[in-house]
C-alpha positions as CSV (number, residue, x, y, z in Angstrom):
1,X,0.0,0.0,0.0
2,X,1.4,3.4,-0.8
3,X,-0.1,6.8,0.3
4,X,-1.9,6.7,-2.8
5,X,-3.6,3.7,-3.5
6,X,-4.5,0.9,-0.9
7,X,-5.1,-3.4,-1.8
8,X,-7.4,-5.2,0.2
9,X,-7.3,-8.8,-0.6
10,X,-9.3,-11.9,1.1
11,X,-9.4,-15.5,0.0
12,X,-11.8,-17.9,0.8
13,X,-11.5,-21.4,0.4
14,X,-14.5,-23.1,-1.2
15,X,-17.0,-25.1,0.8
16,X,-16.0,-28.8,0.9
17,X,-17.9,-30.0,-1.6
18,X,-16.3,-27.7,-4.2
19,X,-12.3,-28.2,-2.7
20,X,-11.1,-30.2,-5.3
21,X,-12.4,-28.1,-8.3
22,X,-10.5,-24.6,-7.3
23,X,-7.8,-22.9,-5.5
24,X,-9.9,-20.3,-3.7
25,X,-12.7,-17.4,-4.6
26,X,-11.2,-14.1,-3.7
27,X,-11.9,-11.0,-3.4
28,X,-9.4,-7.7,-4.5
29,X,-10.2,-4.8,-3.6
30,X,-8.1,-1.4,-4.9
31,X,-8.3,2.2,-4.2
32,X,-6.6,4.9,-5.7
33,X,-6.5,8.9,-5.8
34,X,-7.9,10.9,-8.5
35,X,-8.7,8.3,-11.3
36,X,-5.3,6.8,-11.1
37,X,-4.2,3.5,-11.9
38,X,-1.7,1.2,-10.5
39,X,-0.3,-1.9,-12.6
40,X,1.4,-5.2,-11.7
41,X,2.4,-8.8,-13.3
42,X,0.5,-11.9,-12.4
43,X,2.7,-15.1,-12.4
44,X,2.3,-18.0,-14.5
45,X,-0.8,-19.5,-13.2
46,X,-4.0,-22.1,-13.6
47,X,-7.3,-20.6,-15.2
48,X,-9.0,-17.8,-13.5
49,X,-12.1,-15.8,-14.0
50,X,-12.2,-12.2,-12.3
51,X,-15.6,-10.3,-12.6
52,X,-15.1,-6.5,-11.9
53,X,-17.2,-3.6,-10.4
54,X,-15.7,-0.1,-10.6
55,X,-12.9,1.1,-13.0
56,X,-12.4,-1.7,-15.8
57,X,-8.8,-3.3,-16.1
58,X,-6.5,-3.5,-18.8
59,X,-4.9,-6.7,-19.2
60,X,-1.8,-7.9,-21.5
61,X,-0.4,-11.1,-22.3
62,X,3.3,-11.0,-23.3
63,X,3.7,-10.1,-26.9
64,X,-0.2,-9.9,-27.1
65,X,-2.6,-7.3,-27.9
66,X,-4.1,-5.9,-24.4
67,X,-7.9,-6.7,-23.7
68,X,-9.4,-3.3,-22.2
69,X,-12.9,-2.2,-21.3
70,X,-14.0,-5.9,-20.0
71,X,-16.1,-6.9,-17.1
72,X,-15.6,-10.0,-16.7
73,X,-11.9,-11.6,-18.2
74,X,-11.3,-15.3,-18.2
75,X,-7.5,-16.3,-18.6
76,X,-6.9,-19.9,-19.8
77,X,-3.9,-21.6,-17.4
78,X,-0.4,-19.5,-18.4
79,X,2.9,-20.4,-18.7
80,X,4.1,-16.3,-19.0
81,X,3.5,-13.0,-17.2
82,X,0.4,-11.2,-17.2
83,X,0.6,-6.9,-17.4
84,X,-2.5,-5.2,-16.0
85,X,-3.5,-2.1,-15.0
86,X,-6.0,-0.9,-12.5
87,X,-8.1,1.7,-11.4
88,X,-10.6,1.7,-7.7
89,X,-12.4,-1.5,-8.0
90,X,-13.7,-4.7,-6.7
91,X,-12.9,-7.8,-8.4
92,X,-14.3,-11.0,-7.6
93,X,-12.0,-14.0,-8.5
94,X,-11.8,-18.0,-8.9
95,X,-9.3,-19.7,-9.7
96,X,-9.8,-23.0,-11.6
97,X,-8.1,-26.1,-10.5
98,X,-7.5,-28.8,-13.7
99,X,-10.0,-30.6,-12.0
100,X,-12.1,-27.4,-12.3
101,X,-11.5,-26.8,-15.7
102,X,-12.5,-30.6,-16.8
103,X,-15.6,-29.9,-15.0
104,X,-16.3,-26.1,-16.0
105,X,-14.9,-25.8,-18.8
106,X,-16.2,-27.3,-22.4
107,X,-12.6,-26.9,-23.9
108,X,-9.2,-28.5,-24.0
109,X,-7.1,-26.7,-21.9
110,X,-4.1,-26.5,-24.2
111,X,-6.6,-25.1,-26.9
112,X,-7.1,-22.0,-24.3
113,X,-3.7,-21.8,-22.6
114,X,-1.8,-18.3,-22.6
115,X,-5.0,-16.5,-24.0
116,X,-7.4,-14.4,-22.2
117,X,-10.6,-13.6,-23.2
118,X,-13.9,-11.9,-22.6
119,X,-15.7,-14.3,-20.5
120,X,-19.1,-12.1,-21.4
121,X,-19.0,-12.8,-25.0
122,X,-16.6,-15.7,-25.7
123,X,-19.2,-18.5,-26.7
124,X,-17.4,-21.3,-24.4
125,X,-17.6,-19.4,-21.7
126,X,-21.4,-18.9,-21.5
127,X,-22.6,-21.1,-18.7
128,X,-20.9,-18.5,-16.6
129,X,-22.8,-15.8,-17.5
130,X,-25.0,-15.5,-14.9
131,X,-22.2,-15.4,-12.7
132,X,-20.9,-12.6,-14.3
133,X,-24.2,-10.8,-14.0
134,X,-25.4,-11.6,-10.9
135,X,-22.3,-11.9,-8.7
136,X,-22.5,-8.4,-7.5
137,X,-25.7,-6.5,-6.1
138,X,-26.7,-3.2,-5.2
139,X,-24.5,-2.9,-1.9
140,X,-21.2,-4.0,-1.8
141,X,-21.9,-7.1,0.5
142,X,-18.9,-9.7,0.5
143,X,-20.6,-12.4,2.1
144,X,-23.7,-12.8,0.1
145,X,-21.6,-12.5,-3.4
146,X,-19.5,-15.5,-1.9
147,X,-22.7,-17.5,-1.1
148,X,-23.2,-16.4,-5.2
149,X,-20.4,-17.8,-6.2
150,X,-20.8,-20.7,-4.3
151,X,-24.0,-21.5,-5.4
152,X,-23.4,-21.1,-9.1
153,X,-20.8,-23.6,-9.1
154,X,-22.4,-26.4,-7.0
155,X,-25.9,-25.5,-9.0
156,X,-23.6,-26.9,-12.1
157,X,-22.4,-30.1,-10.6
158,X,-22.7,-33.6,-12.4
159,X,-21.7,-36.5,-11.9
160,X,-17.5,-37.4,-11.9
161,X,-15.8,-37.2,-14.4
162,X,-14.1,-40.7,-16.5
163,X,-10.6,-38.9,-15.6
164,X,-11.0,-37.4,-12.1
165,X,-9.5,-39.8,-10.5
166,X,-6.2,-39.9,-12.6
167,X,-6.6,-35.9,-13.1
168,X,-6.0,-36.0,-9.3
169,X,-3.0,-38.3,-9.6
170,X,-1.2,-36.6,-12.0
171,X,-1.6,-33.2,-10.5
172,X,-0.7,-34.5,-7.0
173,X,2.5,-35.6,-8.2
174,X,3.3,-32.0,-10.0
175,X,3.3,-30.2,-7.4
176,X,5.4,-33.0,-5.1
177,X,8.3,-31.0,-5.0
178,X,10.3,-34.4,-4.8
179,X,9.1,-34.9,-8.1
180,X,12.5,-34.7,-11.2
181,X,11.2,-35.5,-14.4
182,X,8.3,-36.3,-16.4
183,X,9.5,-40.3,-15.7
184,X,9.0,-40.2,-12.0
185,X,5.9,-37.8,-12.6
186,X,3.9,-40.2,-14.5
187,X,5.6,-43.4,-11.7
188,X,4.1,-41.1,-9.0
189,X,0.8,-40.4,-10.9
190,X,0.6,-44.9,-11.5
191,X,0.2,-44.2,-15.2
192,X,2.2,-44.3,-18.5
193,X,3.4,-41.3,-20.0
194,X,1.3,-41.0,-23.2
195,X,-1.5,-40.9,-20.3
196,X,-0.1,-37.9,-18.8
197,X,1.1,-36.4,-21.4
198,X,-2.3,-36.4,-22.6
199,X,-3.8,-35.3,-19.3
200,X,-1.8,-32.7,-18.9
201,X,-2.3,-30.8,-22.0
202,X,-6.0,-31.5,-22.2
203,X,-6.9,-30.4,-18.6
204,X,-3.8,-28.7,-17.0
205,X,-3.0,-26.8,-20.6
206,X,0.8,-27.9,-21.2
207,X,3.2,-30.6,-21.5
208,X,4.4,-32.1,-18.3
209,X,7.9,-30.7,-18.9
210,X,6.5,-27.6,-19.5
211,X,4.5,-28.1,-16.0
212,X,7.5,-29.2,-14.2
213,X,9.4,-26.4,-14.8
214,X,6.6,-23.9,-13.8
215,X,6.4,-25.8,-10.9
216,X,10.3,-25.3,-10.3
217,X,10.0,-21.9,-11.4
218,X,7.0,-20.9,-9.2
219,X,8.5,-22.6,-6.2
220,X,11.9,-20.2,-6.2
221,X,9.6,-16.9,-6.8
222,X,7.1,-17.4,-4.4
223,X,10.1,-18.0,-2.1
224,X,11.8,-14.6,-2.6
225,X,8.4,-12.5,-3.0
226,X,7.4,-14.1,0.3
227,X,11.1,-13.2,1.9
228,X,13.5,-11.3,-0.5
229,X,16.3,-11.3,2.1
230,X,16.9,-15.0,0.3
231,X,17.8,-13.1,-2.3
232,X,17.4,-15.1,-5.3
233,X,20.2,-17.7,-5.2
234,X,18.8,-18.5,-1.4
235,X,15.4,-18.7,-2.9
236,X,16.2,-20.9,-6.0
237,X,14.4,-24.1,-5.6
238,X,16.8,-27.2,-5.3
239,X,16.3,-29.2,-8.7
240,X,18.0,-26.4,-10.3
241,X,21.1,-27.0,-11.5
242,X,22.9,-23.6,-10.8
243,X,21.5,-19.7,-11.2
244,X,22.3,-19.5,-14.7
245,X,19.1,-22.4,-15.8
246,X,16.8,-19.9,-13.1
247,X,17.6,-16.9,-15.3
248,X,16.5,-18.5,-18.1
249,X,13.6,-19.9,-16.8
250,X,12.9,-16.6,-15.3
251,X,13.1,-15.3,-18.6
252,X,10.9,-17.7,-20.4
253,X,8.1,-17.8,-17.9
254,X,8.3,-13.7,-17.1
255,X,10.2,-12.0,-19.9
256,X,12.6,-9.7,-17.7
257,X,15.8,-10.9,-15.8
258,X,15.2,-11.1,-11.9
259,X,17.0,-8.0,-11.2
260,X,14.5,-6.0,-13.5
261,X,11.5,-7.7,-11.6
262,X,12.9,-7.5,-8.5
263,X,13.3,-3.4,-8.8
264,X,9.8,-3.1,-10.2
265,X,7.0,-1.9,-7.7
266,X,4.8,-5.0,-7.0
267,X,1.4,-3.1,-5.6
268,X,-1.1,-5.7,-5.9
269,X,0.8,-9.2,-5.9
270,X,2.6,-8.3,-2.7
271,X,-0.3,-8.2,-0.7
272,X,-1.9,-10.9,-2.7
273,X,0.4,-13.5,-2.1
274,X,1.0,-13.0,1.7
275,X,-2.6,-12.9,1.8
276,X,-2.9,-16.3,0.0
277,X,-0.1,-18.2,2.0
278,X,-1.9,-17.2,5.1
279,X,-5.7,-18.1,3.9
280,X,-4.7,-20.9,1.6
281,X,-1.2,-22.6,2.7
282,X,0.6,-21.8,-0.9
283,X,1.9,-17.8,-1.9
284,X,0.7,-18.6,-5.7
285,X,-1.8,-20.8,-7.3
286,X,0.5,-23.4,-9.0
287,X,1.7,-24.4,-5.9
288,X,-1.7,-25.3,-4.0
289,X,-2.5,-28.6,-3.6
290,X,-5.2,-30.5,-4.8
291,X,-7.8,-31.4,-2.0
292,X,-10.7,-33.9,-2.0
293,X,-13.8,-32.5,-1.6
């Protein structure tokens, strides 16, 4: 928070019956001075949908055009840095575990990946329109658009999916931080690796290497944004080799070297992820583990 804008963040973890299909619904809200706007970079992440009230965001994907003037922006899982801007608003989020997106989502995941969208208009993403319209009421009233939120998602339960169960399995042993290689990942997981390999990019959005090394990646940031006195080789996350594969990675997954992210302001995601690790156990949403409901 500076003396010009202010972040108030809460998670909330889903009721039980919902825990294995998402990371949390949360709630962001911004304040700044005189129609200002304050900007940040999301990590590499699952899916999420945010539905806004206030100032509309702008929102860029590396090397993409931005997507402005949107209410409601859906963002298929990412393996790269998201630029946005922000004005005083409340935004409603959920984030989409894979097991979420098989259930939610009428897509391949890989078919979406590193794309974001207007959830309003984009045809797959019409069942959540009401969401989208009816999350927020006449009063700001955090409780009762939770209970909204809620209630849309169990209203659109069915029965389980063919692949939960090895959904599950394979994304329990991605985020095993014991986990090397795409070998042991699909040991772990008890399947064979075409399975994975075709889990993964249908309902996680990605290869399992690709995965692996987000998980690796995610691991070391969430590290130093959660205590920066590490200082990056104290926060580099063990199955790297040495700092010169973490720069590249760091790179590839958020296009600047970590000296240029590290002396950027961070507004919004500095609040966010102490605010996350505290409500949810895990600084970023790659890194929370799947739960049975």
């Amino acid at each position: 928070m500076t003396g010009d804008s202010s972040v108030r963040v809460a998670f909330h973890l889903p009721p039980q019956v919902l825990r294995s299909y998402f990371t949390t619904f949360y709630l962001t809200e911004i304040t700044v001075r005189d129609g200002q706007r304050v900007s940040d970079y999301l990590h590499p992440e699952w899916a999420n949908l945010r539905i806004v009230q206030g100032a509309l965001p702008e929102a860029r994907l590396r090397d993409e055009p931005a997507i402005a003037g949107v209410r409601a922006i859906f963002t298929g899982p990412t393996s790269t840095t998201v630029h946005f801007s922000a004005g005083t608003s409340r935004v409603w989020g959920v984030g989409l575990l894979p097991l979420g997106w098989a259930t939610f989502v009428g897509a391949p995941a890989n078919t979406l990946a590193d794309r974001i969208f207007d959830a309003a208009s984009e045809p797959v993403f019409a069942p959540f329109r009401s969401l989208i319209d009816g999350v927020f009421g006449p009063e700001p009233d955090e409780q009762a658009e939770l209970d909204r939120i809620a209630a849309h998602f169990a209203g659109r339960l069915r029965e389980p999916l063919a692949d939960a169960a090895r959904i599950e399995a394979v994304h329990a042993a991605l985020v095993d931080c014991e986990t090397s290689g795409v070998a042991d990942m699909a040991a772990r997981a008890g399947l064979a690796a075409h399975t994975v390999e075709r889990l993964c990019r249908r309902y996680f959005g990605f290869t399992p290497r690709t995965l692996l090394r987000r998980q690796r990646f995610m691991r070391s940031l969430s590290q130093y944004m959660l205590d920066p006195s590490l200082r990056w080789i104290g926060a580099m996350d063990g199955h790297y080799h040495d700092q010169a594969q973490f720069v590249r990675d760091f790179h590839l997954f958020m296009g600047m070297s970590p000296s240029e992210y590290a002396a950027q302001p961070h507004p919004v995601l500095a609040s966010v992820m102490k605010a996350r690790q505290q409500a949810a156990g895990a600084a970023v949403q790659a890194l929370h583990l799947p739960q049975r409901g």
